[in-house]
C-alpha positions, 0 to 999 in steps of 0.5 A: 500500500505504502511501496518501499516505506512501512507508513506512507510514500510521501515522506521518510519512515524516519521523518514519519517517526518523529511527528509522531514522537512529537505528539506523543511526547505532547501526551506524557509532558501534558500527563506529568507536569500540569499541577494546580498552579498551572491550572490557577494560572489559565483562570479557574472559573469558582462559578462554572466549578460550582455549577458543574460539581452539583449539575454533574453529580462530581466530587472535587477530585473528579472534577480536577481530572476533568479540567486538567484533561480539558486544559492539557487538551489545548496543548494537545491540539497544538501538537496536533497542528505541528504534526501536520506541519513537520509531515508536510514540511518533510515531503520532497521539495517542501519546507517546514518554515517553523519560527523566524522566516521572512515570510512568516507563513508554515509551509513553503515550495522550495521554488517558491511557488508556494506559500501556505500558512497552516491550521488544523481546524477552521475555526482556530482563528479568529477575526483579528487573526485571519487579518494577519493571514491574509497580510502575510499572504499578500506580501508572499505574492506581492514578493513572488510574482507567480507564486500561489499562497493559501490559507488552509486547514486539515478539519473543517466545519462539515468535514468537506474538502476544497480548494478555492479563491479567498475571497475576504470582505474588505480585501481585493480580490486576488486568484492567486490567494486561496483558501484550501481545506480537508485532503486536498491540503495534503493533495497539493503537497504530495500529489496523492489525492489520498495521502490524508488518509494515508496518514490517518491509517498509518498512524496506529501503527506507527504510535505502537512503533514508537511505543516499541510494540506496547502501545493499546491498540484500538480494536479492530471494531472501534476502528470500523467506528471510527472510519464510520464516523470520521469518513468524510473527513477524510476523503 
């Protein structure tokens, strides 16, 4: 399915390996070192505490461990993102921008055709942040003359995939900037319409390499579930 490599055939299986470290690692460090404090310091609410701890028939420790997954789960959704970037950043002939280019955007062609600036769902994003999308991808197409540069993002609000101008209320109108989304993302890096999915089925497997063989893998009929429900998304 994946010819030569063991995971997918767009990138190393060693370059495969250490996003999936990444987002592993995301995991115990979330496990190990969220303590109390941090937990005052993002802004515990006493009123949303109280009504959950009654509303919910919780006790306080119960409670504790809820919040302190729901806060670990912020971090673990940037890691998610990263994942996606590093993968794609290691497919032959791209580049993964990371921290301090000039055009600060994620993703770039190393002809510099193209310039994407990468999320994982669409509505991590607000307003004021889609504005400095937008500036930094008008300033890679006004820098290169033919080159593409896009918006994207791996989950969107239906599940759907896409590829389209970014047409954006108070901005001209530009083809070249364009908003991309769902599997067509990694279609336009790799030029495999299925690499999204790929990569999805490739995961388990790869999780309980880096676990050397002792990772709890999810059985084979939860799998079926899971393909029932994230399907589309796929696609």
């Amino acid at each position: 399915m994946f010819g030569k490599n063991k995971y997918v055939n767009f990138v190393s299986d060693k370059d495969f390996l250490k996003c999936v470290e990444h987002v592993c690692k995301g995991y115990a460090e979330a496990r190990d070192n969220l303590s109390i404090e941090d937990l005052k310091s993002n802004g515990l609410d006493p009123f949303k505490t109280l009504f959950d701890l009654i509303n919910k028939r919780i006790s306080f420790d119960t409670w504790l461990k809820n919040e302190e997954m729901r806060q670990a789960d912020k971090t673990l959704n940037n890691r998610i993102g990263e994942f996606h970037q590093k993968l794609l950043g290691s497919v032959k002939n791209w580049v993964d921008l990371g921290i301090g280019d000039d055009s600060k955007v994620d993703l770039m062609k190393k002809d510099k055709s193209i310039f994407i600036e990468l999320k994982n769902k669409f509505n991590t994003v607000n307003s004021d942040s889609l504005d400095k999308v937008r500036d930094k991808l008008e300033r890679a197409v006004a820098q290169n003359k033919k080159a593409k540069a896009y918006w994207a993002f791996i989950i969107s609000k239906d599940n759907s995939s896409g590829d389209r101008i970014w047409n954006k209320k108070g901005r001209k109108t530009n083809e070249r900037i364009r908003v991309i989304y769902g599997s067509k993302v990694y279609e336009l890096i790799t030029g495999d319409k299925d690499a999204l999915k790929k990569t999805w089925l490739a995961l388990p497997r790869a999780i309980n390499d880096y676990f050397n063989g002792k990772a709890v893998m999810i059985p084979e009929e939860d799998m079926k579930k899971l393909v029932g429900l994230f399907g589309s998304a796929l696609q």
